[in-house]
C-alpha positions in Angstrom: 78.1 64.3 -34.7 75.5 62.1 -34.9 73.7 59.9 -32.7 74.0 56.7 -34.0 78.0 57.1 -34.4 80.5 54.6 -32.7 83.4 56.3 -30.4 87.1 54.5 -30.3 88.5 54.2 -26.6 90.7 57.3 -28.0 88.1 59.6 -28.7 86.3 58.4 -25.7 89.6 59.7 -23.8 90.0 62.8 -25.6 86.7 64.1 -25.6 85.6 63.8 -21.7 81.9 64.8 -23.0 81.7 61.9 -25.7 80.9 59.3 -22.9 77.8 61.3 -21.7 76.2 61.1 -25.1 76.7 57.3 -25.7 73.2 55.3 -24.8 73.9 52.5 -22.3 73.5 49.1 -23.5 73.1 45.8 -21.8 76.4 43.5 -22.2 75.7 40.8 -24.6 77.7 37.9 -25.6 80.6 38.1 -27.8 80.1 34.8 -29.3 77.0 32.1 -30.1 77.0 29.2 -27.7 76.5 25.2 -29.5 74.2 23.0 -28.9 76.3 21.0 -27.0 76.9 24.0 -24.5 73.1 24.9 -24.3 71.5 21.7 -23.6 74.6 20.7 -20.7 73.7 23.9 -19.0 69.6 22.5 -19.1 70.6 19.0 -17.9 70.2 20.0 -14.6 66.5 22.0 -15.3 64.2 18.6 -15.1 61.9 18.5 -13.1 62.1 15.6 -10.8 59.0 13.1 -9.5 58.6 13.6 -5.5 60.4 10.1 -4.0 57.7 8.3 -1.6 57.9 4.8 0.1 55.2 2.6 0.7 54.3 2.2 4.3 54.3 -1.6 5.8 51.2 -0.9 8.1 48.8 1.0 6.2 50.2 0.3 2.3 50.0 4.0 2.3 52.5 6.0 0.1 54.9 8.7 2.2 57.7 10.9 2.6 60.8 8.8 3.1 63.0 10.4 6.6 60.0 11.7 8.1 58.0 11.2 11.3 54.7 10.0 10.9 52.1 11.9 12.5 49.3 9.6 12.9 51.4 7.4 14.8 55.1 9.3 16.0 57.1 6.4 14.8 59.9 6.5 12.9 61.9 3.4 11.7 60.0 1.4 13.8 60.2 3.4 16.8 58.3 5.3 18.6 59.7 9.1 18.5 57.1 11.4 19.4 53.6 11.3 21.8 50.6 11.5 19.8 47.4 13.4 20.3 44.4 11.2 19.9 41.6 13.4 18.5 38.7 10.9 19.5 
């Protein structure tokens, strides 16, 4: 017996032994996936640009749904006390 010889399920069976000396091997696919299959799988993979708004006060660009911490407002309002570090 060599060691490069393939086993059926029936000698596998027979010969408790036969498993032991079989190397284990990573499954791999039965079959070659299209083009079409690859690249719907990677549609989802872009990278997407960061979303920013541009702020009415100061023109400067920021984080949409997010307190601002120079000045605790949100939507107009004022949510949070701010620290003046004068």
């Amino acid at each position: 017996m060599g060691g490069t010889e393939r086993l059926t399920e029936f000698e596998l069976a027979v010969s408790p032994g036969a498993a032991a000396r079989l190397e284990v091997k990573m499954p791999n696919p039965k079959r070659r996936h299209s083009h079409s299959r690859t690249r719907q799988r990677r549609a989802h993979d872009a990278l997407k640009a960061p979303q920013f708004y541009l702020d009415k006060d100061t023109g400067e660009a920021k984080k949409p749904h997010r307190i601002d911490p120079d000045t605790g407002m949100y939507k107009g309002r004022k949510i949070i006390e701010v620290k003046n570090a004068d």
